[in-house]
VOBA-1610 file (N, C-alpha, C; in pm, whole numbers, padded with zeros to 5 digits, always signed):
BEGIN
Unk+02063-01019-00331Unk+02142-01049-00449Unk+02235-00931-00476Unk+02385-00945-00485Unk+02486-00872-00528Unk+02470-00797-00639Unk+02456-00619-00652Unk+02474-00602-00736Unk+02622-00549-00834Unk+02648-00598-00932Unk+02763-00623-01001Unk+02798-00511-01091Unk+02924-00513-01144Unk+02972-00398-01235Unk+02922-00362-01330Unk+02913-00285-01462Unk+02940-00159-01357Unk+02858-00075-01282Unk+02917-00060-01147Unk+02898-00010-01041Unk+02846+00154-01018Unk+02673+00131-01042Unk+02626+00318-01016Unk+02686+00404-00996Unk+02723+00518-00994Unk+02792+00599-01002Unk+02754+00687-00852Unk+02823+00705-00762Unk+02738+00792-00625Unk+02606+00929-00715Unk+02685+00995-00825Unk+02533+01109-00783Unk+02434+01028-00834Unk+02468+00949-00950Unk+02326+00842-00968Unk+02248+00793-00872Unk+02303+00714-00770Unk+02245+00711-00623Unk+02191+00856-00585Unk+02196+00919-00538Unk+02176+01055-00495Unk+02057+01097-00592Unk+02062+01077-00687Unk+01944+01103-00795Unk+01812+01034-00774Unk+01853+00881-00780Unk+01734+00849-00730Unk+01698+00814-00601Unk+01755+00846-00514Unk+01714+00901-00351Unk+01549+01021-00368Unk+01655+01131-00468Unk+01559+01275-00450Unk+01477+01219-00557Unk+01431+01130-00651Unk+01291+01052-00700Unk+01250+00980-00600Unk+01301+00939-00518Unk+01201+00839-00463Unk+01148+00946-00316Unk+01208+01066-00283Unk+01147+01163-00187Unk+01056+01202-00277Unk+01059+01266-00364Unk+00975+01357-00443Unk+00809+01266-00482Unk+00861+01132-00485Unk+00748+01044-00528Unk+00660+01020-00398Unk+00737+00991-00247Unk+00674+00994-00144Unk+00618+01105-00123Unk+00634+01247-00157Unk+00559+01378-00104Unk+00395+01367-00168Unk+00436+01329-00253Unk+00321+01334-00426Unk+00216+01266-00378Unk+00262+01123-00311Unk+00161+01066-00259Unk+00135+01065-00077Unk+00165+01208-00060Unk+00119+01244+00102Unk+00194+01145+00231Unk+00299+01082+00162Unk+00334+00996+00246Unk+00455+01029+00305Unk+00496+01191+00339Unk+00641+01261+00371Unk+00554+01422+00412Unk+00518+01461+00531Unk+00438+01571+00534Unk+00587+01639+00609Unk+00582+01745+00557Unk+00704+01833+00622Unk+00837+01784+00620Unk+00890+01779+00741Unk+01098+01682+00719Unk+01011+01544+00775Unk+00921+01499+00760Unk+00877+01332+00787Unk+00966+01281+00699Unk+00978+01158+00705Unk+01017+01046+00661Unk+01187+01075+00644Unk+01218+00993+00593Unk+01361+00939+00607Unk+01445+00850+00502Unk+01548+00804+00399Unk+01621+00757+00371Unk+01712+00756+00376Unk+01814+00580+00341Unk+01942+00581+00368Unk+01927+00460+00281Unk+02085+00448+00238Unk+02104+00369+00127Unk+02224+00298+00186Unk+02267+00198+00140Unk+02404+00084+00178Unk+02467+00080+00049Unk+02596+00120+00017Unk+02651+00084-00082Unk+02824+00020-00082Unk+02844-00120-00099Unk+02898-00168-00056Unk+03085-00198-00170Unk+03013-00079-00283Unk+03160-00099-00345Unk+03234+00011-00310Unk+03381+00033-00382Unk+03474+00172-00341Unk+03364+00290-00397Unk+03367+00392-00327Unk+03338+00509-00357Unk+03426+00640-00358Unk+03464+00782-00438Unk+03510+00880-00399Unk+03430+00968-00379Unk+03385+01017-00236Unk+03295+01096-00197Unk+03364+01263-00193Unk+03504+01271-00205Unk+03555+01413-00174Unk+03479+01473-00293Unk+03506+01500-00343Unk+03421+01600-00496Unk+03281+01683-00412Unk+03223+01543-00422Unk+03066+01581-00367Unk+03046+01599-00201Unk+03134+01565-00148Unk+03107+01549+00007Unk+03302+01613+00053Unk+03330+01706+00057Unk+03444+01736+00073Unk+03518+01755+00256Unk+03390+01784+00340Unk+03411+01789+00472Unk+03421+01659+00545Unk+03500+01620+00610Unk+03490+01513+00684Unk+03466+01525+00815Unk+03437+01456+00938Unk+03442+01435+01063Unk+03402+01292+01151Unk+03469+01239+01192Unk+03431+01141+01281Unk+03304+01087+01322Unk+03228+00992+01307Unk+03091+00964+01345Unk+03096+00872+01412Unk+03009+00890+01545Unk+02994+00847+01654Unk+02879+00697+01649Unk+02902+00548+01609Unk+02845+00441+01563Unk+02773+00414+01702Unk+02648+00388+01705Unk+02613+00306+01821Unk+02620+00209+01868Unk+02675+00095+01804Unk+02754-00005+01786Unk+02844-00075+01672Unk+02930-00170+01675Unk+03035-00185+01537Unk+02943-00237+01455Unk+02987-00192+01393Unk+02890-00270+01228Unk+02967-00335+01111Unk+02974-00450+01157Unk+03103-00520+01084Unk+03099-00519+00961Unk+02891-00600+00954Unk+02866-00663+00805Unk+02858-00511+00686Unk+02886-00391+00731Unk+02905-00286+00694Unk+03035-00244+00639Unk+03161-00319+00718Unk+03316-00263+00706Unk+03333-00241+00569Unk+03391-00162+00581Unk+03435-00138+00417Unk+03355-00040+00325Unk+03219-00045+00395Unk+03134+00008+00319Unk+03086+00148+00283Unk+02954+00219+00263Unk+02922+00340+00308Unk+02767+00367+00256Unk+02702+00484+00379Unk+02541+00449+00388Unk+02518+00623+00329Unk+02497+00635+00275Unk+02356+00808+00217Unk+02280+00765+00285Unk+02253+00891+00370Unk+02100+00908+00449Unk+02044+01025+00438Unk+01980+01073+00425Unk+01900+01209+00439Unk+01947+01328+00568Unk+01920+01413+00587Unk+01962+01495+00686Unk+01860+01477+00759Unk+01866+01499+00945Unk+01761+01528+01033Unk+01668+01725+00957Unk+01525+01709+00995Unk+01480+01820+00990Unk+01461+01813+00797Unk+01532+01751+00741Unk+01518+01815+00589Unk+01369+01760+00528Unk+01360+01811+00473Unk+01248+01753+00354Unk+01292+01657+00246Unk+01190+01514+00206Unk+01252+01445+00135Unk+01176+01529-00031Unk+01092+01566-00014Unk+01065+01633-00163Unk+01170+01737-00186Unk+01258+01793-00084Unk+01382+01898-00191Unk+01481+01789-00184Unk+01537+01680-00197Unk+01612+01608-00234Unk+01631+01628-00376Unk+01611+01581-00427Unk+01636+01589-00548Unk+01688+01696-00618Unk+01644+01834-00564Unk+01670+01985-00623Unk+01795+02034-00552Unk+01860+01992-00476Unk+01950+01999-00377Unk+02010+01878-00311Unk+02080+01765-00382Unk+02066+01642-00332Unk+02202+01630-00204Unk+02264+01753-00241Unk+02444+01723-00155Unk+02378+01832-00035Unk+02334+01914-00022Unk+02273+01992+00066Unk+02208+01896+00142Unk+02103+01798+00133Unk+01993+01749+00221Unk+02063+01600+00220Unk+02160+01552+00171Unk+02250+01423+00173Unk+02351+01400+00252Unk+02381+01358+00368Unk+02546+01265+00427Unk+02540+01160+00367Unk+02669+01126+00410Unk+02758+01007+00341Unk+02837+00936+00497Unk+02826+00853+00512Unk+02855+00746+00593Unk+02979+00666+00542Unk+03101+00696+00592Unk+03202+00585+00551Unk+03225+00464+00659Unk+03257+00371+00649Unk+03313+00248+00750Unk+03430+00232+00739Unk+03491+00193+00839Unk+03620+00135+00847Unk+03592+00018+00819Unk+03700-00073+00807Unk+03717-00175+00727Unk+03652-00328+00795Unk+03680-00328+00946Unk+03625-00419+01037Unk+03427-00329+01099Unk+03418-00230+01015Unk+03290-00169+01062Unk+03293-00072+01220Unk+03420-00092+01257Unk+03411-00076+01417Unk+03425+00108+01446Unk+03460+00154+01355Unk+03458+00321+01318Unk+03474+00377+01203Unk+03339+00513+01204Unk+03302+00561+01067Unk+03347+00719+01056Unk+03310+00786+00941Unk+03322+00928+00902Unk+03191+00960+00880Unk+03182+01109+00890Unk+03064+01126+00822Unk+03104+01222+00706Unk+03058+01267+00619Unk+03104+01322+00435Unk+02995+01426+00441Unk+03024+01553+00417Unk+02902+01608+00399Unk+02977+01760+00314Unk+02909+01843+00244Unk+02930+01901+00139Unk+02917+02054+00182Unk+02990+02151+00082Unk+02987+02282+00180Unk+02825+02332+00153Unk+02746+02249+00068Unk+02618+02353+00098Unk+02511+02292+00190Unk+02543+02196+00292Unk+02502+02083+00403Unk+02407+02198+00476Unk+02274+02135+00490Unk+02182+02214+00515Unk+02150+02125+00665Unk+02222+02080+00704Unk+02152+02011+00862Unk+02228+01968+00909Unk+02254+01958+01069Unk+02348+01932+01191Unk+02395+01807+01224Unk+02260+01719+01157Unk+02285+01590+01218Unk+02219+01482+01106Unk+02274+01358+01076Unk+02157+01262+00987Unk+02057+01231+01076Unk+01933+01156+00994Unk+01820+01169+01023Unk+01806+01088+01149Unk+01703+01115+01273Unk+01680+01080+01415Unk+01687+00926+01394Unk+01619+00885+01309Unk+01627+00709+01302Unk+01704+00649+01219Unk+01817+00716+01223Unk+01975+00659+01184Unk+02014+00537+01250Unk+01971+00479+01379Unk+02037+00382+01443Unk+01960+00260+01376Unk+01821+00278+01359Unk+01753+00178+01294Unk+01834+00131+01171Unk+01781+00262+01092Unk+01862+00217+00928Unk+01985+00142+00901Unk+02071+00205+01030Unk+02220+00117+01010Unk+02215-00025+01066Unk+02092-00044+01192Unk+02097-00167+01278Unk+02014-00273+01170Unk+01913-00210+01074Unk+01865-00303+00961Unk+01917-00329+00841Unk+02054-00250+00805Unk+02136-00254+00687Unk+02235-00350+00744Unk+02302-00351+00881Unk+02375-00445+00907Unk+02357-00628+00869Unk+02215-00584+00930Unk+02145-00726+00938Unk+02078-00829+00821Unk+02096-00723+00716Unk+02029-00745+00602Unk+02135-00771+00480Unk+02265-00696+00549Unk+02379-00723+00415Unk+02437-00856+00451Unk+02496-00817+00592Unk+02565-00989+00619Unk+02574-01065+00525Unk+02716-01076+00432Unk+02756-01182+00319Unk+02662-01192+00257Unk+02529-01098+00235Unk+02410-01162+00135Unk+02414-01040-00012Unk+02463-00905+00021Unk+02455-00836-00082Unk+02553-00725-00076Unk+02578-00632-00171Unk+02643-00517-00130Unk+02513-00361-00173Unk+02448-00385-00176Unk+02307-00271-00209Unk+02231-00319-00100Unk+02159-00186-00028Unk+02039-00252+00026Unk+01938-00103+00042Unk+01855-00051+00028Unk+01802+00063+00048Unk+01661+00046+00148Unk+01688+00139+00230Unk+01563+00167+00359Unk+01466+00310+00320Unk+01337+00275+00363Unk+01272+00393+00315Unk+01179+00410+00466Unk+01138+00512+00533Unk+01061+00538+00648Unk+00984+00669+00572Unk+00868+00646+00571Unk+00773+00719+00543Unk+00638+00720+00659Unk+00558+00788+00646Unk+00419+00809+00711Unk+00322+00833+00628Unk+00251+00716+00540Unk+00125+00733+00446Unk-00003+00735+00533Unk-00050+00822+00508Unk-00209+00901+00548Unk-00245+00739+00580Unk-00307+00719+00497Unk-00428+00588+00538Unk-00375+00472+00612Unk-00237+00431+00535Unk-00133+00319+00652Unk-00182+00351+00829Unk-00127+00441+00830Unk-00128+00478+00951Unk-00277+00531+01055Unk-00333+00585+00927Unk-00495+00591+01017Unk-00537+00451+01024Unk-00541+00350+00943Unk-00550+00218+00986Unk-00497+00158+01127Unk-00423+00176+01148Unk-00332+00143+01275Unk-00383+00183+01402Unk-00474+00311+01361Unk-00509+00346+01479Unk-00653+00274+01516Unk-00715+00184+01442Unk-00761+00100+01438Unk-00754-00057+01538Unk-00832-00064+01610Unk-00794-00239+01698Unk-00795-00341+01591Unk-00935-00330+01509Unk-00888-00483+01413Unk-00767-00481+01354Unk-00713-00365+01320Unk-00618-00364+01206Unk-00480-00417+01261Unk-00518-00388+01379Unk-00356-00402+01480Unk-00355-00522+01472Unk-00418-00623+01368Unk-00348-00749+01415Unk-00323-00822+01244Unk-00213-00881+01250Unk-00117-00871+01121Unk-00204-00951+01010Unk-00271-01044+01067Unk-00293-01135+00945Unk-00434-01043+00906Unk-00540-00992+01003Unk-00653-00903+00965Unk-00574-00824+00829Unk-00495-00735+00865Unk-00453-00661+00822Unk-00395-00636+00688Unk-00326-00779+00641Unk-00289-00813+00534Unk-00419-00897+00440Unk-00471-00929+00506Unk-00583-00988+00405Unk-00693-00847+00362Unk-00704-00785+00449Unk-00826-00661+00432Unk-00705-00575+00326Unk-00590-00542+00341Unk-00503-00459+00199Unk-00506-00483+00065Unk-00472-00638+00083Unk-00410-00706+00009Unk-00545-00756-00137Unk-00643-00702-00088Unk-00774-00747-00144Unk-00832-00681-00244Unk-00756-00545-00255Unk-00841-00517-00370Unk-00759-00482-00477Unk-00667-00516-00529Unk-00579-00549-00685Unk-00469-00662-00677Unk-00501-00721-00785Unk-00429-00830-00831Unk-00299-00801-00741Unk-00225-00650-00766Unk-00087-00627-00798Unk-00041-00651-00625Unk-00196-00607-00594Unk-00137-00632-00408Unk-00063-00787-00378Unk-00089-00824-00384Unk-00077-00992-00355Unk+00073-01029-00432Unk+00052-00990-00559Unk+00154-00998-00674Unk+00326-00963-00614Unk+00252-00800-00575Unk+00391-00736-00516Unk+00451-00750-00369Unk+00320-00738-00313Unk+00343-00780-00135Unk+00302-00951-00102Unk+00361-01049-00200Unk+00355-01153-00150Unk+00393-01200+00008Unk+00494-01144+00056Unk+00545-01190+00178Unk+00464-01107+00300Unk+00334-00987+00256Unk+00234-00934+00305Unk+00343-00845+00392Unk+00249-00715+00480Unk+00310-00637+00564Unk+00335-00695+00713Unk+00429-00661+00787Unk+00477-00681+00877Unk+00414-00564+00951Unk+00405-00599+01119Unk+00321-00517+01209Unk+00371-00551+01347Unk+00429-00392+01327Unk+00497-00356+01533Unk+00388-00261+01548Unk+00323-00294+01698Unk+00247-00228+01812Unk+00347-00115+01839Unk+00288+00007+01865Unk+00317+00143+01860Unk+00480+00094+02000Unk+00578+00191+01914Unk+00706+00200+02017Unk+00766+00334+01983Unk+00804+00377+02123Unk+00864+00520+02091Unk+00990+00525+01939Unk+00916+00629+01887Unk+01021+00644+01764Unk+01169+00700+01810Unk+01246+00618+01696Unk+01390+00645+01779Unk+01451+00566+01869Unk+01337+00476+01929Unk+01404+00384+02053Unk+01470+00268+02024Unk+01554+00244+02116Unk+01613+00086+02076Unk+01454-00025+02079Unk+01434-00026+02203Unk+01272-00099+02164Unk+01216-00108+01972Unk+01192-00013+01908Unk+01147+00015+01808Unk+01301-00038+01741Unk+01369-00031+01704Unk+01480-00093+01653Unk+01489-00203+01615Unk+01493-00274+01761Unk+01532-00464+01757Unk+01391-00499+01712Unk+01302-00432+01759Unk+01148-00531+01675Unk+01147-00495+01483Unk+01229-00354+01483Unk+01180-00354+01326Unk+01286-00463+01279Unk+01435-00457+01321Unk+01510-00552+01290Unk+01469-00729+01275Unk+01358-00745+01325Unk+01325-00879+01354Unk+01249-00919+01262Unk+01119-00786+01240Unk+01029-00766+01138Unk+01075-00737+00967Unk+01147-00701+00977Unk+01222-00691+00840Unk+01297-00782+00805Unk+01296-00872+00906Unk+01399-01033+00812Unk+01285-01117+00776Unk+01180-01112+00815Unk+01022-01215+00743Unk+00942-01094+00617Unk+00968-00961+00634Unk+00865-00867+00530Unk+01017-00765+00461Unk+00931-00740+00368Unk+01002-00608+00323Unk+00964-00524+00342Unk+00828-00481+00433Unk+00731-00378+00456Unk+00724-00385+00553Unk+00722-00284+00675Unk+00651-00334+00785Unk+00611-00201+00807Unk+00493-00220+00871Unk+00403-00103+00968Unk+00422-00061+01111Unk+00475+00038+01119Unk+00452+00086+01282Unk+00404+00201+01304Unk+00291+00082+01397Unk+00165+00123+01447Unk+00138+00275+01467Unk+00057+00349+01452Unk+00071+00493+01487Unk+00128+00565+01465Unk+00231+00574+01352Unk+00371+00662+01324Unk+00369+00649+01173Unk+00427+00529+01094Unk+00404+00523+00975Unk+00497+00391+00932Unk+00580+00393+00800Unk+00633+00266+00773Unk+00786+00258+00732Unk+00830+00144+00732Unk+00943+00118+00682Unk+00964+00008+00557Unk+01027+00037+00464Unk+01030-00079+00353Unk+01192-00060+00298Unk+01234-00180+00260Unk+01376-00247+00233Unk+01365-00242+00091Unk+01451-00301+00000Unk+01503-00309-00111Unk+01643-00354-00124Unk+01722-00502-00172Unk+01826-00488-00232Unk+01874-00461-00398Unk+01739-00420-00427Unk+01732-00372-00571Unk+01757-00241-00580Unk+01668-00192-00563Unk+01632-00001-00599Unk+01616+00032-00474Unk+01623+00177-00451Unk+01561+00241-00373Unk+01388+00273-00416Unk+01399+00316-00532Unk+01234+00295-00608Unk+01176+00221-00535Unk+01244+00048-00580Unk+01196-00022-00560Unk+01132-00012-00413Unk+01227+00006-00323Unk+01145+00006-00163Unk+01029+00153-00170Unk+01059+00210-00241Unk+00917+00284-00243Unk+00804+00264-00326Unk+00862+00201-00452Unk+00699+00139-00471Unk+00659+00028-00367Unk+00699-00049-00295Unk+00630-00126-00189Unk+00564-00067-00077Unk+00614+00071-00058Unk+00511+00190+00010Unk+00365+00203-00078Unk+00409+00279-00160Unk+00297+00311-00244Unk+00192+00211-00355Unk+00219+00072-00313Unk+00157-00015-00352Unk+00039-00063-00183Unk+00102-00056-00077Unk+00084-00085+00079Unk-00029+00052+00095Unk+00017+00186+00082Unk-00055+00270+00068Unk-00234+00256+00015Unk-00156+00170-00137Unk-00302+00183-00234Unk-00446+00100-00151Unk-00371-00004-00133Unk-00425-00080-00064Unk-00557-00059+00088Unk-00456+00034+00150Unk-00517+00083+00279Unk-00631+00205+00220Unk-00586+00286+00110Unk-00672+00382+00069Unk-00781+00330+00050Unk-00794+00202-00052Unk-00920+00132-00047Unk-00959+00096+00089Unk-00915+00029+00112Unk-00981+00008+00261Unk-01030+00118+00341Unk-01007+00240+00334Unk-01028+00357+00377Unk-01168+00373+00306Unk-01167+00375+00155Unk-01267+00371+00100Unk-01393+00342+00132Unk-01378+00212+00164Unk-01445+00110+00218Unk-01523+00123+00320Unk-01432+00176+00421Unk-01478+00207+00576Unk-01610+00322+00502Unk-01599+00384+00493Unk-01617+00551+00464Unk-01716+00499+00363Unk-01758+00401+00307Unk-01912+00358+00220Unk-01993+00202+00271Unk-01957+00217+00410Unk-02076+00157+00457Unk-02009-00012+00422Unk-01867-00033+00382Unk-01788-00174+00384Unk-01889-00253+00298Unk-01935-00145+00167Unk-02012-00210+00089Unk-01936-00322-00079Unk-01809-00303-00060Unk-01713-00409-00126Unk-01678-00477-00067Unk-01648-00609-00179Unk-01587-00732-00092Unk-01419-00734-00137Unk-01389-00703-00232Unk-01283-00731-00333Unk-01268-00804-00364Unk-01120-00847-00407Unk-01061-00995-00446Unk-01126-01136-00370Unk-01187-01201-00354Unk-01186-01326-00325Unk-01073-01394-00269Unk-01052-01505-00116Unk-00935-01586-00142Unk-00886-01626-00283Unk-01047-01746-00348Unk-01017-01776-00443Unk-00966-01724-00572Unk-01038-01604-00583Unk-00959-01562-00673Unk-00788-01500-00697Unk-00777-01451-00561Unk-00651-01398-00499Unk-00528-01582-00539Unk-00626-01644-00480Unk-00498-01810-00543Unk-00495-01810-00619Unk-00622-01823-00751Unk-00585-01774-00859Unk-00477-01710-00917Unk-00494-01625-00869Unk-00360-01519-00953Unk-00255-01553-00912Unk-00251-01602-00810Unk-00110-01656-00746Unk-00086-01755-00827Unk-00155-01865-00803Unk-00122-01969-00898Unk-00086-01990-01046Unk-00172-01892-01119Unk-00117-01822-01258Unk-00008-01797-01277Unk+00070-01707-01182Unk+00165-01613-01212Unk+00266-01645-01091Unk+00280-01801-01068Unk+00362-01821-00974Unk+00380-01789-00829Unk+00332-01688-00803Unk+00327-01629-00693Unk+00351-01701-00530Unk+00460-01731-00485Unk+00446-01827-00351Unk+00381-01726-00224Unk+00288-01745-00139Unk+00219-01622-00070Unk+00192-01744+00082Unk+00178-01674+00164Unk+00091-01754+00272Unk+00004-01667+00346Unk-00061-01524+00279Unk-00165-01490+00353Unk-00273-01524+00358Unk-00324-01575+00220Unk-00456-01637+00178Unk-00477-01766+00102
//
């Protein structure tokens, strides 16, 4: 869904970028320069003020449903908890040309890193795919939450529907918020096109998805928040389950039935349970 005038202001964006890093550190889900954001923003922007250097950026392919547009991503190497305290330092700016087919990159004289973040090709290859005539906002979040990911290293867990029913089980809000449940790619080199076209595939059925052994990715054409509370709701989830493991799998949680329940109450359309 399009969002409409008036139109955020860029450091507003930039603001809540460095909340939604600072919120991923808090909850262990950004250890060191881990994790990653980038944002799509699809009205005019003036980036000189805040981003005064320009240079040519090298697209890995045209990105049409992009033309016109421009992406904030985080820097390679930075930390997403100093975002916020330094947001033009640890921030590029991504411009498009108009057909998408060549970009700039914007970056500020106190630019603390060489390059945007390693899984830049993803973010842009899932922002492409995700705006296409459907919105002009879209925000990507790549994090690595502790328990997400020790799950994964798990055989039952590696398989999607296990996986979403054992999360999804112990608060109402799971079900509530992750109706469309998590999405699940088998371990692929990070960075790779492999890992790319599957998250691209996986992110048009979830807004969440898990990969395997590494950590996660979650969307938003609302907030950027927003795609991080769907981390840290995915998180809560696995913690219990962690719980769980670790006392002898002496809870059951939510019930199907009760889990329809709440669905059914509160509208909820779901097809995990």
């Amino acid at each position: 869904m399009p969002v409409h005038p008036p139109y955020p202001p860029l450091p507003e964006l930039m603001h809540l970028v460095g909340d939604a890093g600072r919120r991923l550190a808090e909850i262990e889900a950004s250890e060191g320069a881990a994790g990653n954001i980038s944002v799509f923003i699809g009205w005019p922007l003036e980036p000189e003020a805040l981003f005064p250097h320009k240079q040519p950026f090298s697209l890995p392919a045209p990105m049409p449903a992009l033309g016109g547009g421009a992406v904030i991503a985080t820097g390679s190497g930075r930390r997403l908890r100093e975002v916020a305290e330094a947001p033009t330092a640890n921030l590029g700016l991504v411009t498009f040309s108009a057909d998408g087919s060549e970009a700039v990159l914007h970056t500020s004289r106190d630019c603390l890193f060489e390059r945007l973040t390693s899984e830049l090709n993803s973010h842009l290859a899932v922002h492409c795919d995700r705006v296409a005539g459907r919105t002009n906002f879209h925000a990507l979040i790549h994090a690595q939450p502790l328990h997400l990911v020790y799950l994964s290293h798990i055989t039952r867990y590696q398989d999607e529907q296990y996986l979403n029913r054992h999360l999804l089980r112990w608060q109402p809000e799971g079900i509530v918020q992750m109706y469309d449940g998590l999405g699940y790619i088998p371990f692929l080199v990070p960075g790779s096109e492999a890992l790319m076209q599957a998250n691209i595939a996986k992110l048009r059925d979830h807004r969440i998805v898990l990969w395997a052994k590494h950590g996660v990715m979650a969307r938003s054409d609302t907030s950027v928040k927003r795609a991080c509370d769907l981390i840290e709701y995915a998180e809560t989830g696995a913690r219990y389950e962690y719980m769980n493991l670790c006392n002898h799998g002496l809870a059951d949680g939510l019930s199907d039935e009760e889990i329809r329940a709440i669905c059914s109450d509160l509208g909820v359309e779901q097809n995990v349970f």
